[in-house]
FIKOL-444392 format. One record per atom (N, C-alpha, C, O): x, y, z. Coordinates in steps of 0.2 Angstrom, whole numbers, plus 5000, padded with zeros to 4 digits. Atoms other than C-alpha are relative to their C-alpha. Layout:
N
XYZ/...
//
This chain:
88
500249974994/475246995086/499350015001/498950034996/500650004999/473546975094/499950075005/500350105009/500249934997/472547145102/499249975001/498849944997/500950014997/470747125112/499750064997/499850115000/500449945002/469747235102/499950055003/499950115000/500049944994/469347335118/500550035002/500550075007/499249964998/471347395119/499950074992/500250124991/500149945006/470747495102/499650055004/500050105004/500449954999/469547605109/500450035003/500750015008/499949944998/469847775111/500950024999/501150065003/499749975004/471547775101/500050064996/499450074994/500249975004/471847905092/500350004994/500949984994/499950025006/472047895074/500450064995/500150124994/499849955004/473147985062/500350004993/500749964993/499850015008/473547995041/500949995002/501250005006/499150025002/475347935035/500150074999/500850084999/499749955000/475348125034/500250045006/500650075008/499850004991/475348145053/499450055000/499650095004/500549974998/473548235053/499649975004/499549915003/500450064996/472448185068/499050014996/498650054993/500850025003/470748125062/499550005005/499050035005/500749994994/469848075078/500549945003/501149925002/499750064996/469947925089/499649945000/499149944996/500550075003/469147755089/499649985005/499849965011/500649994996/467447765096/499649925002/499349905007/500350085002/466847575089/500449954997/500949984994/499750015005/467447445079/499449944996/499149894999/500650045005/466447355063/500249935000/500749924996/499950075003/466547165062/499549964998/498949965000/500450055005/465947055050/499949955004/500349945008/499950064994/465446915062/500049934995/500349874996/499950105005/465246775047/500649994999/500949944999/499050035002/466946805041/500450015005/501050015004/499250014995/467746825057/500550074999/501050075002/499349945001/468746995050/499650085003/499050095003/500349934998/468647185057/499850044992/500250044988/500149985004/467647285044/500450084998/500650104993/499949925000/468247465049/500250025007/500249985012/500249974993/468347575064/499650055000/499750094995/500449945000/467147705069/500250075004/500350085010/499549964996/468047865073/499250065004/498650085001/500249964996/467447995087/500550065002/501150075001/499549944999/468048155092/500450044994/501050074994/499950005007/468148185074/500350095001/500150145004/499649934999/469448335071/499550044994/499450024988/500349955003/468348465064/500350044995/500050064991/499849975004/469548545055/500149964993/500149994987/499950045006/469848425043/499349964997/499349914992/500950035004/467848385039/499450035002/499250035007/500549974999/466348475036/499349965000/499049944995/500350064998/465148365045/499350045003/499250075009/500749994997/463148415045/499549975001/499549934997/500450064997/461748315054/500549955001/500349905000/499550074999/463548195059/499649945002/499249955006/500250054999/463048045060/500549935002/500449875004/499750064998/464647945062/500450014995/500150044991/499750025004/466247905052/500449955001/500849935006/499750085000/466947755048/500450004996/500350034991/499449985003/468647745042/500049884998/500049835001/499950095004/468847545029/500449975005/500650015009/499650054999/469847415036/500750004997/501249995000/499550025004/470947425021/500350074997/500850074993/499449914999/471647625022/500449965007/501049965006/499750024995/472247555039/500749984999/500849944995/499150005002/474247555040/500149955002/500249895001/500050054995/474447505055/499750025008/499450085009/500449974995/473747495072/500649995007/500849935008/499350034993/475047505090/499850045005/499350025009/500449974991/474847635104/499650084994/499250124996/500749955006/473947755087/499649964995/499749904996/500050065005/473147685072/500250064993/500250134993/499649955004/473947745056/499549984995/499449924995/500349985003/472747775042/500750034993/501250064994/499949965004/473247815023/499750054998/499150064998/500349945000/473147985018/499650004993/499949984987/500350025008/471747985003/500050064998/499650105002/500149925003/472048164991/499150015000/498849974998/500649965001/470448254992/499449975006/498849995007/500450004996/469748175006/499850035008/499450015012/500149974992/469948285021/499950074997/500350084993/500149935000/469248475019/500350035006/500650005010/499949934995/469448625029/500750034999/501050014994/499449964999/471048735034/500449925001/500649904995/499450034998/472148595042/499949934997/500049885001/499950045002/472048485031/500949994994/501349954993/499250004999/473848525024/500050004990/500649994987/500350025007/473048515004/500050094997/499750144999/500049915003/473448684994/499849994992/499750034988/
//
């Protein structure tokens, strides 16, 4: 199945644990090889990242689940801080 890269933005994204992360603000392409690199997430859930001077977060190509009316991310141990990240 084909998707116009502009039906992704402003998605929201969430881990295979059903946490939200943010929503997809951009997305990264390689233009030589023709493949998406990443997406760049916005609206980044604060609870799960302590983010100073933010600068932007870009989430790989290859954590990516799947992408339909969310985009599904795998959850990586140790890499979401704060309270709701659901890690005891």
């Amino acid at each position: 199945m084909e998707t116009q890269i502009t039906d992704l933005f402003g998605l929201q994204i969430y881990t295979d644990k059903g946490m939200f992360v943010g929503e997809v603000e951009d997305v990264v392409i390689d233009v030589d090889s023709k493949k998406m690199e990443g997406l760049v997430v916005g609206k980044v859930n604060d609870q799960l990242f302590e983010l100073k001077n933010y600068k932007g977060l870009k989430i790989p190509y290859r954590i990516i689940s799947a992408i339909d009316d969310i985009v599904l991310i795998r959850h990586l141990p140790g890499a979401f801080s704060g309270s709701g990240s659901g890690e005891e």
